[in-house]
Each structure stands twice: as C-alpha cells, then as structure tokens.
TORKEDREN-457330 format. One record per residue: residue number from 0; residue in one letter; chain; x, y, z of N, C-alpha, C in turn. Coordinates in nm, 4 decimals, m for minus. Example, Ala and Ser with C-alpha at 12.3 -4.5 7.8 and 13.67 -1.06 7.14 Angstrom:
// TORKEDREN-457330
[0,a,A,[1.3190,m0.5690,0.7800],[1.2300,m0.4500,0.7800],[1.3200,m0.3300,0.7800]]
[1,s,A,[1.2850,m0.2250,0.7080],[1.3670,m0.1060,0.7140],[1.2900,0.0030,0.7870]]
//
This chain:
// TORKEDREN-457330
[0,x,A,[m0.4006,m0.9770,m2.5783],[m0.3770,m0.9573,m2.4377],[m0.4074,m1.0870,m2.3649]]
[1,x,A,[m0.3392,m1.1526,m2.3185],[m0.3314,m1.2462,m2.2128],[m0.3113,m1.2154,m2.0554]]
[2,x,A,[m0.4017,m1.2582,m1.9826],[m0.4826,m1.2167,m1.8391],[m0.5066,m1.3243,m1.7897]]
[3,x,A,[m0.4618,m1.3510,m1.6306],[m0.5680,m1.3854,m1.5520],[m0.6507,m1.3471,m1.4576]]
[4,x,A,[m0.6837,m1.2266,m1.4227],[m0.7896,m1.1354,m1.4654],[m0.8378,m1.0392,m1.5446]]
[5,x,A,[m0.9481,m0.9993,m1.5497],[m0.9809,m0.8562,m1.6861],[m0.9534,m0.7872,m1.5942]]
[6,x,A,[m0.8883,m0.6495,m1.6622],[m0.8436,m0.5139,m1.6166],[m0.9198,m0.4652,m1.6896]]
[7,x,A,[m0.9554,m0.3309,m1.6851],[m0.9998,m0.2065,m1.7846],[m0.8961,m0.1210,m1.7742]]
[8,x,A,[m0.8398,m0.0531,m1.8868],[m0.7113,0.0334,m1.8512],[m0.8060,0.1450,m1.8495]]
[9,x,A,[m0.6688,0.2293,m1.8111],[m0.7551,0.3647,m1.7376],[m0.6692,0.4660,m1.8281]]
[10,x,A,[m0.6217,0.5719,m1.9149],[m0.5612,0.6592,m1.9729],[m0.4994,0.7643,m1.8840]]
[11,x,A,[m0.3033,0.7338,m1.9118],[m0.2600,0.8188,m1.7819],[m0.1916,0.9290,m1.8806]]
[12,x,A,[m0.2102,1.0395,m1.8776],[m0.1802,1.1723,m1.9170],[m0.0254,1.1845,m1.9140]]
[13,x,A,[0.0248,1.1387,m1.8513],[0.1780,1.1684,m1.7756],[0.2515,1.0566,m1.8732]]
[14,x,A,[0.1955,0.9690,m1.9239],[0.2910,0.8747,m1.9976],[0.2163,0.8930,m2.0953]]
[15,x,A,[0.0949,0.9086,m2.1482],[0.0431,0.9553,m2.2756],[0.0171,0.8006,m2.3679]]
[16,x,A,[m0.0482,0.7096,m2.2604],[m0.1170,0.5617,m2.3213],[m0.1712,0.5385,m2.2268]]
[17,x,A,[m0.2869,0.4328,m2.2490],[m0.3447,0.3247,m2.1919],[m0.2596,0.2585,m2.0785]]
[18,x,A,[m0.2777,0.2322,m1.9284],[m0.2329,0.2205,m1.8453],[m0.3143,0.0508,m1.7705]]
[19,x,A,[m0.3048,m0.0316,m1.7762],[m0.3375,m0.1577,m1.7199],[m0.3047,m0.2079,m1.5663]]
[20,x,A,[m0.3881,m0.2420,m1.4826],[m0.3573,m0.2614,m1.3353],[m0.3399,m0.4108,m1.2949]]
[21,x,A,[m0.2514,m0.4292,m1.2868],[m0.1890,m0.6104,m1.2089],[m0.2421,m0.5564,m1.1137]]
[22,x,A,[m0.3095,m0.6871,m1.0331],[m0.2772,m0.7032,m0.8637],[m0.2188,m0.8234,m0.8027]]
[23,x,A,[m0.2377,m0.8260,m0.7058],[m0.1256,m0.9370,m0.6963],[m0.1958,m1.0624,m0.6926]]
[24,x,A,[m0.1143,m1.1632,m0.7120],[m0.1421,m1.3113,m0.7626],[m0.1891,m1.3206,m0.9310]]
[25,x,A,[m0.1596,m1.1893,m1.0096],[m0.2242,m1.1779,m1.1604],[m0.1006,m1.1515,m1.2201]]
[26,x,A,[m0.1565,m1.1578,m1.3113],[m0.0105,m1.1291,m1.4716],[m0.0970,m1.0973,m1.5676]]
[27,x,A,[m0.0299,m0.9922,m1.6822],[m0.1009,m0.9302,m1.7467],[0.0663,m0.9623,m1.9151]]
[28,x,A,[0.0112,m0.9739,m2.0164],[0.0761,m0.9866,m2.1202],[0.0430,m0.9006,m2.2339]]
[29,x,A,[0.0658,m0.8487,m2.3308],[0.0735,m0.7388,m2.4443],[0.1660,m0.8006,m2.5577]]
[30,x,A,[0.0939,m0.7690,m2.6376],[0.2036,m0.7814,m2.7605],[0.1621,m0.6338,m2.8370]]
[31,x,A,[0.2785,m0.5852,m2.8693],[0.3405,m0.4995,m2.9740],[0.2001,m0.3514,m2.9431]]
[32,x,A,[0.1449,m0.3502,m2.8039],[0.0373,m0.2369,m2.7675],[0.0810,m0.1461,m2.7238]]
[33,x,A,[0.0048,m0.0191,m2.7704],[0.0657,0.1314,m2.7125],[m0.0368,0.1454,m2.5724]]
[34,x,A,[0.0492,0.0590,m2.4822],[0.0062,0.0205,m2.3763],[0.1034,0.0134,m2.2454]]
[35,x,A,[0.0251,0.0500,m2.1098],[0.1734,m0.0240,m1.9966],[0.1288,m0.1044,m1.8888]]
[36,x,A,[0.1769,m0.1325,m1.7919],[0.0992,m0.2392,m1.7424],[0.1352,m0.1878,m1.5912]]
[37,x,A,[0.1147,m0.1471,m1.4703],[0.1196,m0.0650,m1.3079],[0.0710,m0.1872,m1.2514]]
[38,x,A,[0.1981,m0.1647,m1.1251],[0.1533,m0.2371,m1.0171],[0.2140,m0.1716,m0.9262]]
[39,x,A,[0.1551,m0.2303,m0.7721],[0.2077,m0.1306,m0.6684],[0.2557,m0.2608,m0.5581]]
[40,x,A,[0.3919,m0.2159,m0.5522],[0.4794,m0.3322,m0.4483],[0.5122,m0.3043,m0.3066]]
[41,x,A,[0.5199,m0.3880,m0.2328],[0.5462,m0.3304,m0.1098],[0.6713,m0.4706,m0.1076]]
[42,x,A,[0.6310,m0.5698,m0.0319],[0.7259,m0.6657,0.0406],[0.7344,m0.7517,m0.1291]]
[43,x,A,[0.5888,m0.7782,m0.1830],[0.5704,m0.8459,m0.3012],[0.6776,m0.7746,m0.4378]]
[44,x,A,[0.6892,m0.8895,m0.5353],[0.7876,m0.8762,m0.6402],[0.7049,m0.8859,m0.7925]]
[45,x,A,[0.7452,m0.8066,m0.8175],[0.7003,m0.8095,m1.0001],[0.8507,m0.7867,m1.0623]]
[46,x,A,[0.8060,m0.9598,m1.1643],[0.8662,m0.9613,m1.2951],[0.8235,m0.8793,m1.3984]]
[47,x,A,[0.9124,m0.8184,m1.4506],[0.8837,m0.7772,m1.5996],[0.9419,m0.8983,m1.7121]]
[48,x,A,[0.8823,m0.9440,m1.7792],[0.9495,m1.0258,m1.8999],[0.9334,m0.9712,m2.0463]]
[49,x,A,[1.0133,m0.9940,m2.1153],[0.9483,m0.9586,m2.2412],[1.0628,m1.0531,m2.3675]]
[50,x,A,[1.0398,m1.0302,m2.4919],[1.0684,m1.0537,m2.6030],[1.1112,m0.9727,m2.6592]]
[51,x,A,[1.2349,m0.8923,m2.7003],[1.2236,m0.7784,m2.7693],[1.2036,m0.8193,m2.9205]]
[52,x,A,[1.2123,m0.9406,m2.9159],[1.2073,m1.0115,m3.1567],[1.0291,m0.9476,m3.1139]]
[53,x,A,[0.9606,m0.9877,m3.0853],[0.8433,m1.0168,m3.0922],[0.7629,m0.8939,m3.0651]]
[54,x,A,[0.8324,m0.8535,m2.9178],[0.7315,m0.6756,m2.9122],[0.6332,m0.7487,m2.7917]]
[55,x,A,[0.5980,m0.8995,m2.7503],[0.5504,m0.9753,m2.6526],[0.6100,m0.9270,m2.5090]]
[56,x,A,[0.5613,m0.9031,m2.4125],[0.6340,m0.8406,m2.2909],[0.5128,m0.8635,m2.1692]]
[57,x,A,[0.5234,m0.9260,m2.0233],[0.4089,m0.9026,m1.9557],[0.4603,m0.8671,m1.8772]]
[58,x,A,[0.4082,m0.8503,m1.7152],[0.4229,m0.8385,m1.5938],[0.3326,m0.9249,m1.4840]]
[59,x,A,[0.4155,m0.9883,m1.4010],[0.3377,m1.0517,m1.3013],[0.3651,m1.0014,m1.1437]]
[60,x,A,[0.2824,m1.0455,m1.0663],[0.3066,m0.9713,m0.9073],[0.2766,m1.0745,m0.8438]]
[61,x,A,[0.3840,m1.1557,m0.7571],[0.3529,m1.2406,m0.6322],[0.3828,m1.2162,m0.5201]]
[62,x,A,[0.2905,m1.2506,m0.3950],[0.3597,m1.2126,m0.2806],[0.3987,m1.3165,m0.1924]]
[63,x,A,[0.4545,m1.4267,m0.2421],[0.4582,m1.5005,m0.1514],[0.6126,m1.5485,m0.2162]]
[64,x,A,[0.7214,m1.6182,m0.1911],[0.8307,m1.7143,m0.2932],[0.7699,m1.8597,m0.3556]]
[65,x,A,[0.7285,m1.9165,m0.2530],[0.7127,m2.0454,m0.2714],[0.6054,m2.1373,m0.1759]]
[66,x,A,[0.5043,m2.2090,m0.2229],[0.3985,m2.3039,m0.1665],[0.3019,m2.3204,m0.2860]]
[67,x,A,[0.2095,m2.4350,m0.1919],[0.1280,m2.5086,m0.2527],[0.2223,m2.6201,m0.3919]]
[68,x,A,[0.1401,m2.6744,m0.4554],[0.1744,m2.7913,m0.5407],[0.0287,m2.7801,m0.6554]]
[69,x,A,[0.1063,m2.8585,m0.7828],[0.0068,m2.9305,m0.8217],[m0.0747,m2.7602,m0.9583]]
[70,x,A,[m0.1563,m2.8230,m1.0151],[m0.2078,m2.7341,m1.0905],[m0.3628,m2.6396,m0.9827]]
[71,x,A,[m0.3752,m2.6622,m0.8717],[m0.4579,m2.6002,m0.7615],[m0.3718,m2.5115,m0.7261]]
[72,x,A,[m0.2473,m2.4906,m0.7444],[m0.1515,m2.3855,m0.6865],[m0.1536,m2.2428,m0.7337]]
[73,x,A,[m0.1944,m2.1754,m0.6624],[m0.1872,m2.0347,m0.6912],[m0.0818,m1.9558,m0.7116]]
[74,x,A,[m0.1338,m1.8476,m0.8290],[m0.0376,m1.7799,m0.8873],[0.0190,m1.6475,m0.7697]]
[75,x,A,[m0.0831,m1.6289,m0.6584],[0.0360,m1.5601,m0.5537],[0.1883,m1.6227,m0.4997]]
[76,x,A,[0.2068,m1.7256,m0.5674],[0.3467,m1.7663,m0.5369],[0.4171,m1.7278,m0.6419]]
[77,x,A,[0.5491,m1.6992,m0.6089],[0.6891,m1.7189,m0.6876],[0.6656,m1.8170,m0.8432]]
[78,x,A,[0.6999,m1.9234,m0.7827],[0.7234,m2.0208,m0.8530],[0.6037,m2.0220,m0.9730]]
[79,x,A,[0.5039,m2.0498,m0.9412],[0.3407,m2.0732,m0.9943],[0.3342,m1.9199,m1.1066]]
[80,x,A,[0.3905,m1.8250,m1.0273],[0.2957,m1.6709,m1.1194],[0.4667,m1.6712,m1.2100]]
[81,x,A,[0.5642,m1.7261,m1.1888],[0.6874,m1.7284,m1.2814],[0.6169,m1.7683,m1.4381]]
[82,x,A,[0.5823,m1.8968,m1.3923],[0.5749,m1.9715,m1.4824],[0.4145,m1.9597,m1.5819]]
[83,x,A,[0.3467,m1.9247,m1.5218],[0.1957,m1.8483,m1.5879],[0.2682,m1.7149,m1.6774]]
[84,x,A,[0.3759,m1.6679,m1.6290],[0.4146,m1.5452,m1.7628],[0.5128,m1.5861,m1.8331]]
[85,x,A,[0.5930,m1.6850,m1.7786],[0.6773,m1.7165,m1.9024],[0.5662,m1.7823,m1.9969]]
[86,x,A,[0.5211,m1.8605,m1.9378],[0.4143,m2.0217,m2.0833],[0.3478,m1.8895,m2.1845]]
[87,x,A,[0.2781,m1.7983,m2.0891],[0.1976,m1.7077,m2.1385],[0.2576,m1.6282,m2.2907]]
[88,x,A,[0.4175,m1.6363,m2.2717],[0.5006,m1.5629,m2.3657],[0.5034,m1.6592,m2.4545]]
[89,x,A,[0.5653,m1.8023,m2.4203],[0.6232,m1.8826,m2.5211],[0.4815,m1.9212,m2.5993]]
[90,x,A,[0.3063,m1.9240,m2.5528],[0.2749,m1.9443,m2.6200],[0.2332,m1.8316,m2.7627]]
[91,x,A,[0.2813,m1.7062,m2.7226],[0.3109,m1.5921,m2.8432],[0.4247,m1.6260,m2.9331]]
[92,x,A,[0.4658,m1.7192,m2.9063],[0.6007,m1.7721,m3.0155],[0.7327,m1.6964,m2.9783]]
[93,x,A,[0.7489,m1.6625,m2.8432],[0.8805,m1.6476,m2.8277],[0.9558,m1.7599,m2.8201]]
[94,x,A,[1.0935,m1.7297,m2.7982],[1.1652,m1.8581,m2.7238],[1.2502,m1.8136,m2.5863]]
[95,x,A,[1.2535,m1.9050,m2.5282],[1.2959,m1.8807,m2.3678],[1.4084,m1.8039,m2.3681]]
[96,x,A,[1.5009,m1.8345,m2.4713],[1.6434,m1.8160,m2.4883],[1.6627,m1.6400,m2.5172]]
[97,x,A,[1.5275,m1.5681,m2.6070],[1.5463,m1.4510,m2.6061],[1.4234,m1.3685,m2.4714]]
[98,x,A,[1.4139,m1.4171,m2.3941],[1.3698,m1.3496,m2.2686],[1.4842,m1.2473,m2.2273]]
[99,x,A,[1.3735,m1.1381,m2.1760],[1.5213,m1.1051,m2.1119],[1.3977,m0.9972,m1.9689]]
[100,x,A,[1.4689,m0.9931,m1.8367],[1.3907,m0.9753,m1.7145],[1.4284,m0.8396,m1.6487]]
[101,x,A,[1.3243,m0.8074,m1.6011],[1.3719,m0.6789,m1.5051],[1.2781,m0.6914,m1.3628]]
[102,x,A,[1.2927,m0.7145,m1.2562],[1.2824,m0.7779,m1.1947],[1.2400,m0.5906,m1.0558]]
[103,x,A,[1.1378,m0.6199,m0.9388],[1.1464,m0.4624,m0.8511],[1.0212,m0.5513,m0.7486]]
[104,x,A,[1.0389,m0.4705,m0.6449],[0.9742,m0.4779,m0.5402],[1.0901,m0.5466,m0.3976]]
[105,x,A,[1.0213,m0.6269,m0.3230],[1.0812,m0.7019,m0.2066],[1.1132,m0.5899,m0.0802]]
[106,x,A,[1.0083,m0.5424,m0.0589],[1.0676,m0.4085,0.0194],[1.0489,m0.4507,0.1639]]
[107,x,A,[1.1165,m0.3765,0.2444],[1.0633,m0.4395,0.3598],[1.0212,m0.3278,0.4196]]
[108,x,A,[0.9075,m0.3048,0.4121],[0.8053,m0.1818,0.4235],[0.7425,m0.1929,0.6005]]
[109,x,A,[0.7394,m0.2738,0.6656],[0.6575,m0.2996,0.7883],[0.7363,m0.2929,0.8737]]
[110,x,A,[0.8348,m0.3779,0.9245],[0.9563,m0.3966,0.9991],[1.0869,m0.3897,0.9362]]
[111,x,A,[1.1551,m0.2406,0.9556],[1.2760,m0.2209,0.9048],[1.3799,m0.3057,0.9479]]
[112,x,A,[1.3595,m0.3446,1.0620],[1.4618,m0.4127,1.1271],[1.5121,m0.5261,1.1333]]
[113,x,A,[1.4131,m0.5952,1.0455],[1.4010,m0.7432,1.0337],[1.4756,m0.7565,0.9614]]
[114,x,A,[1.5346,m0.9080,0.9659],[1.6114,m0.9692,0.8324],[1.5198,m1.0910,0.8294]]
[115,x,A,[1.5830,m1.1446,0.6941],[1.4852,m1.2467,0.6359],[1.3746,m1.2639,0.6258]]
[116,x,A,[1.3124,m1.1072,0.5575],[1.1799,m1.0859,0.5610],[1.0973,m1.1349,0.4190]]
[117,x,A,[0.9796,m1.1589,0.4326],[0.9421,m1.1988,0.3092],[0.9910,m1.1311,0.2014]]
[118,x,A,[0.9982,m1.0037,0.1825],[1.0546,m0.9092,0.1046],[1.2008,m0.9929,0.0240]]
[119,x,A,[1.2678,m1.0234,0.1253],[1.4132,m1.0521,0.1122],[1.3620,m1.2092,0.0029]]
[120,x,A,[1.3163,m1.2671,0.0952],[1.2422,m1.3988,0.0185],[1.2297,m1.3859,m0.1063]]
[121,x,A,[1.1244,m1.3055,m0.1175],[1.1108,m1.3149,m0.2979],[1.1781,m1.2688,m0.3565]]
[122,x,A,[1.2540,m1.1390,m0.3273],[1.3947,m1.0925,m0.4399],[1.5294,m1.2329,m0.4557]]
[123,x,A,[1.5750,m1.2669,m0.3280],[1.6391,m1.3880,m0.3915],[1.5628,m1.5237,m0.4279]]
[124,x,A,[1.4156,m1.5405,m0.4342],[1.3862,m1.6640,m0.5087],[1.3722,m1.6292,m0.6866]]
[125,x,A,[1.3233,m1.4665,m0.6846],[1.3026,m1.4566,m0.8135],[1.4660,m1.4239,m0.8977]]
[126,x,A,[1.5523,m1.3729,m0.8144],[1.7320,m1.3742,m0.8940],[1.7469,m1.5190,m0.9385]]
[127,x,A,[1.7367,m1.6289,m0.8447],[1.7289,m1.7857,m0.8506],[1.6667,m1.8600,m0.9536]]
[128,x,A,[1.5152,m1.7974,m0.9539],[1.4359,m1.8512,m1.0772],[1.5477,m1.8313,m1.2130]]
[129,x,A,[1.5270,m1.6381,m1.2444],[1.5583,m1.6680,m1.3783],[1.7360,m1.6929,m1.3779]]
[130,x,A,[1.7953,m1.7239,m1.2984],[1.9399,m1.7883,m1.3398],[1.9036,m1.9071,m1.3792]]
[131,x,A,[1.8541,m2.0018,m1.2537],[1.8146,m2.1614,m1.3354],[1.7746,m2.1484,m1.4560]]
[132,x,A,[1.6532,m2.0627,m1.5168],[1.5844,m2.0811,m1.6150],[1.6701,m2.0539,m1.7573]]
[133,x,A,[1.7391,m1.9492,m1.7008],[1.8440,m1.8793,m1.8383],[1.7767,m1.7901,m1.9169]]
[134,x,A,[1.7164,m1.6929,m1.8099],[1.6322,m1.5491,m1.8634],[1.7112,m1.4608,m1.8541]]
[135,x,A,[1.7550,m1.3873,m1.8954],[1.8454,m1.2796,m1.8759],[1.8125,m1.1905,m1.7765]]
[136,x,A,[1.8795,m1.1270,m1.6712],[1.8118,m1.0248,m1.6029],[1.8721,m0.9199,m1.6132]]
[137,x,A,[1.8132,m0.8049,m1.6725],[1.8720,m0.6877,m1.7035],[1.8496,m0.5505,m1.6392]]
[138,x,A,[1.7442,m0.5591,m1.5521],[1.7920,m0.5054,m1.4622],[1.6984,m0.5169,m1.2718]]
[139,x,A,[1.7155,m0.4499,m1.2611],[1.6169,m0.4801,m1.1070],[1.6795,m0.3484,m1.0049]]
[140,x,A,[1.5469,m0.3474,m0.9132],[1.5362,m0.2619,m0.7680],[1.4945,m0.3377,m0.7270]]
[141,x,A,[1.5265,m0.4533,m0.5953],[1.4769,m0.5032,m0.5175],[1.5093,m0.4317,m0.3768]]
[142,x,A,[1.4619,m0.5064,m0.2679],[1.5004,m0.4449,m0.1054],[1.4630,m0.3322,m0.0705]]
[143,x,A,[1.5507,m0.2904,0.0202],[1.5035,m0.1314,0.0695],[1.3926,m0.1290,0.2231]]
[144,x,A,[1.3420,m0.0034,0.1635],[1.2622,m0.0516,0.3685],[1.1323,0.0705,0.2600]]
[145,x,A,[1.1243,0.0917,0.1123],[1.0330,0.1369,0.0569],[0.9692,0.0632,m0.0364]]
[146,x,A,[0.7800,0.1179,m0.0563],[0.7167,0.0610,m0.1360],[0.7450,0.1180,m0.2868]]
[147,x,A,[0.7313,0.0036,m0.4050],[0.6747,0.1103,m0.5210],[0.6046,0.1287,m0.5995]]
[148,x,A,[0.5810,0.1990,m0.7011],[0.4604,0.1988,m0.7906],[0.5691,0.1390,m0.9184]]
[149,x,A,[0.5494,0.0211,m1.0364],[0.6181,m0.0137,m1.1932],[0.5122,0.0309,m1.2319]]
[150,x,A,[0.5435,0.1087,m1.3592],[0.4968,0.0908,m1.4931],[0.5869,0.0672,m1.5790]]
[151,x,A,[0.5096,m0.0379,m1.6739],[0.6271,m0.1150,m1.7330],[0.5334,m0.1072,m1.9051]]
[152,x,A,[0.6527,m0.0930,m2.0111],[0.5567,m0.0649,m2.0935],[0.6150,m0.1770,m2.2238]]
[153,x,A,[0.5443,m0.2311,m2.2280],[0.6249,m0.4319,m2.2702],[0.6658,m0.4317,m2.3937]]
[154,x,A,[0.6106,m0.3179,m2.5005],[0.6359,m0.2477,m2.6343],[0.7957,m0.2366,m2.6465]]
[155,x,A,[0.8494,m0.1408,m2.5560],[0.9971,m0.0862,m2.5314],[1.0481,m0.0983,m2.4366]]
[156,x,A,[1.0256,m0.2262,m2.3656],[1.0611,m0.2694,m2.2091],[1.1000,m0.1686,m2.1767]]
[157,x,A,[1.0722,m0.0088,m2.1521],[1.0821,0.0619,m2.0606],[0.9913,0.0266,m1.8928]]
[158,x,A,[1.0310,0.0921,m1.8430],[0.9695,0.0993,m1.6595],[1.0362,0.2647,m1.6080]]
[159,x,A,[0.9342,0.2504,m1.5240],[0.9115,0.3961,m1.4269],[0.8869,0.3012,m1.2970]]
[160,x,A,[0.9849,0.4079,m1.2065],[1.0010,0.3216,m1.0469],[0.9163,0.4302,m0.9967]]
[161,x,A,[0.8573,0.4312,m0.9509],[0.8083,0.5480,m0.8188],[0.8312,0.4969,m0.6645]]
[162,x,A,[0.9383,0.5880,m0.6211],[0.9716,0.5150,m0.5019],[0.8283,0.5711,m0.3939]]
[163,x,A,[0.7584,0.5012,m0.2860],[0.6980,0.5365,m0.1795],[0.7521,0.5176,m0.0532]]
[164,x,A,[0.7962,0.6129,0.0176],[0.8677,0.5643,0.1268],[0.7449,0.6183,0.2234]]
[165,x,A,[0.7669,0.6199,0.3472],[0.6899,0.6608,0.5110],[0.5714,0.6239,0.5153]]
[166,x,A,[0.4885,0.7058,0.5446],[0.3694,0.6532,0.5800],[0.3187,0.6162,0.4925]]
[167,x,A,[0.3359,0.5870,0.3628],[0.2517,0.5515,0.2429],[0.3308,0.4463,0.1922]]
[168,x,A,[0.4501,0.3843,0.2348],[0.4714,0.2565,0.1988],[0.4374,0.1260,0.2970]]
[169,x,A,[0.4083,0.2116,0.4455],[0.3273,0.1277,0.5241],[0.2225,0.1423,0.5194]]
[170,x,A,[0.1253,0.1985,0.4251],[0.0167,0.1769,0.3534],[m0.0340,0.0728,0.2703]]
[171,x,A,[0.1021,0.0410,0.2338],[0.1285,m0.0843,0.0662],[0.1207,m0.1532,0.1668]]
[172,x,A,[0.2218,m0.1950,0.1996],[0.2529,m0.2835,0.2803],[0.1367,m0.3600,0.4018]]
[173,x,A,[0.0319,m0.2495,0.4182],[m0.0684,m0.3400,0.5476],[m0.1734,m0.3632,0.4162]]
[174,x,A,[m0.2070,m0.2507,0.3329],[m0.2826,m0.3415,0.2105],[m0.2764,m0.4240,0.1911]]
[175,x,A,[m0.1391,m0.4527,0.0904],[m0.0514,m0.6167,0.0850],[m0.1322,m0.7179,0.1886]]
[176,x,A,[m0.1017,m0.6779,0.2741],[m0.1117,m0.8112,0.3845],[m0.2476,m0.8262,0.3845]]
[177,x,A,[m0.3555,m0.7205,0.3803],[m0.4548,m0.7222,0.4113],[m0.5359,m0.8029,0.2586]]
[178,x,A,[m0.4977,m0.7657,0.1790],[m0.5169,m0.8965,0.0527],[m0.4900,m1.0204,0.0480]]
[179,x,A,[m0.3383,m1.0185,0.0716],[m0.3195,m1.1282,0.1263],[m0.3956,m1.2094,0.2107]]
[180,x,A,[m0.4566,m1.2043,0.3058],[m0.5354,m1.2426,0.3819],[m0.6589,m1.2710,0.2930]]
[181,x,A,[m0.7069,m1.2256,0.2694],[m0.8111,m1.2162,0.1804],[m0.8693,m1.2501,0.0700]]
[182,x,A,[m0.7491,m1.2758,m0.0227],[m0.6866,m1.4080,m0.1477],[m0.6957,m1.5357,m0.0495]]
[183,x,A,[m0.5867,m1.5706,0.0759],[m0.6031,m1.7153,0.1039],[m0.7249,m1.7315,0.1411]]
[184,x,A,[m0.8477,m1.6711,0.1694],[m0.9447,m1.6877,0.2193],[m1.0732,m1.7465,0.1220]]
[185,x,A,[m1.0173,m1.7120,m0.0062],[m1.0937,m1.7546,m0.0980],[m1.0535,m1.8419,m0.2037]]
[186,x,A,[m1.1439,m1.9129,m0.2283],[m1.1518,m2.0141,m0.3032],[m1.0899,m1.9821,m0.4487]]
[187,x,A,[m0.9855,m2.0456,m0.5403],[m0.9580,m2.0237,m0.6349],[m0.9543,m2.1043,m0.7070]]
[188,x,A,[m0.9951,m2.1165,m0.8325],[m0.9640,m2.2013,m0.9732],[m0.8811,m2.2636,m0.9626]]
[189,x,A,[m0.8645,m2.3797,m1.0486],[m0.7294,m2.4496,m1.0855],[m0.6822,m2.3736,m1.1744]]
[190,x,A,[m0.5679,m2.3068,m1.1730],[m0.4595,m2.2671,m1.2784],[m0.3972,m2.3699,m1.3735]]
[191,x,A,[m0.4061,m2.3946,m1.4710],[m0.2949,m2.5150,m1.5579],[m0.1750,m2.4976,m1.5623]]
[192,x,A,[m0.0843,m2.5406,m1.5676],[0.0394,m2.4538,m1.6106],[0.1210,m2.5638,m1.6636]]
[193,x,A,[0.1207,m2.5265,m1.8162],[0.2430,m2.5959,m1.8723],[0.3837,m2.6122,m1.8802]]
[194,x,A,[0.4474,m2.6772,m1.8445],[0.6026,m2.6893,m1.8828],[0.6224,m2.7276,m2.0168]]
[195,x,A,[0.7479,m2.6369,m2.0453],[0.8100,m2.6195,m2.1882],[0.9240,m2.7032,m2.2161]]
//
C-alpha cells in the first residue's frame, strides 16, 4: 500500500471488504487487495488509475487544477496529486502505456448558476492531463450541480457513484471549502515527485 497519509480501513458490509478513506490533497494505491478505496467529492476531482497486467490501481482527490511549483507543491493540486499516483504506479512496475483512468467529481455543488466554476476547472484540466499523458480514460462522471461518494476497488477497477444532491451536497461542498481553508493554512512537507 502506497499513501500519503495512513488511513485505517473501516469494513463496509454492503460491498463485503475493507474500505480505505482518501481525503483530499491524498492518494491512496493497492496492489492486487481485497480492498476499495472512498472518497467524497463535491467541486473536487478523483482519479481512479490502475494497471489491469498488474492488479496495481490507486485513487487520488484534488481540489484545486493547478498552482504552486517546485517539489514544496502540494498534492491538493491537479497537476502535483496527478503525478504522485501515476510515479506511485510506475514505481509498482507498471508502464504508463497500460494505464487506463476513470476519472468523477467537479460538481458544482454551491452556486448552480455559475459557469467556470472550480468544479468545471478540474474536470477539464484532469480530461487534458490524461490525453497529454496517453492514459486511457475509460470512463468518468464529471459536472452536475451534485456531490458524490467513489468507491473504487483497484483489484477490478470497479467504482460505485453515490450521487448526493440538496442539502447534503451543499454539505460536501462547504466542508470542501472549509478544508480547504484549512490545508492552505498549514504547513506542509516537501512532496518529491519524480518524472518518468
């Protein structure tokens, strides 16, 4: 298991395995575990990646597309938490070429009315990423004006969407922000991040 934070999974009855919690600015990786990996999206986007040669599969959650520089750059961005789950894979001995992506969140949970909302942001920076990169994307739920719950289970790249709409996706959604806030407020590690 490759982390940049420890989770403790919690055992969910309803899927009948070990259940693992991303939050956002984290990524969580598995190889070949009777295991899944939950996160809960509002405006923010989680990749699913995986390997199917290998049985290697993670999930990451960012809420931001794009900022900061440099190896001080945090994995709540796009760009930064992309690339912490791909390296994370290739160093399990995949190769880039058999990636393949499923991509959910970008909701615009707060202001329906808005365009060019962060939401919107990260669903087309993360379509963008893996075209440049040449990840396959096979499938995705982005947009909408609802939050959701992935479980993603990296074994059989299956996923479960749970849509949250009304008052409980503007729940996600002021959470979200309210982390948000709360992540930039604190001091974080240097992340490394290798290019391949």
């Amino acid at each position: 298991m490759t982390q940049a934070l420890k989770t403790h999974p919690y055992f969910d009855a309803r899927i009948g395995m070990p259940v693992h919690t991303v939050l956002p600015g984290d990524h969580l990786v598995l190889q070949n575990e009777d295991a899944a990996i939950m996160t809960l999206l509002g405006s923010c986007v989680a990749a699913c990646i995986r390997d199917p040669l290998s049985g290697a599969g993670g999930l990451n959650h960012f809420l931001l597309p794009d900022g900061g520089s440099g190896t001080g750059a945090s994995a709540r961005y796009g760009v930064h938490a992309m690339e912490l789950l791909i390296n994370a894979l290739l160093r399990r001995g995949s190769a880039r070429g058999d990636l393949e992506a499923k991509v959910f969140g970008g909701g615009n949970v707060m202001d329906t009315a808005a365009t060019n909302t962060i939401g919107a942001r990260n669903a087309e920076f993360v379509r963008r990423f893996l075209k440049d990169e040449g990840i396959k994307l096979v499938a995705e739920d982005l947009g909408g004006s609802h939050a959701r719950r992935v479980v993603y289970i990296p074994k059989t790249g299956r996923t479960r969407v749970q849509v949250i709409a009304g008052a409980g996706a503007r729940r996600a959604g002021e959470a979200e922000r309210s982390l948000e806030r709360q992540i930039s407020q604190r001091p974080r590690k240097p992340q490394a991040i290798e290019l391949f």
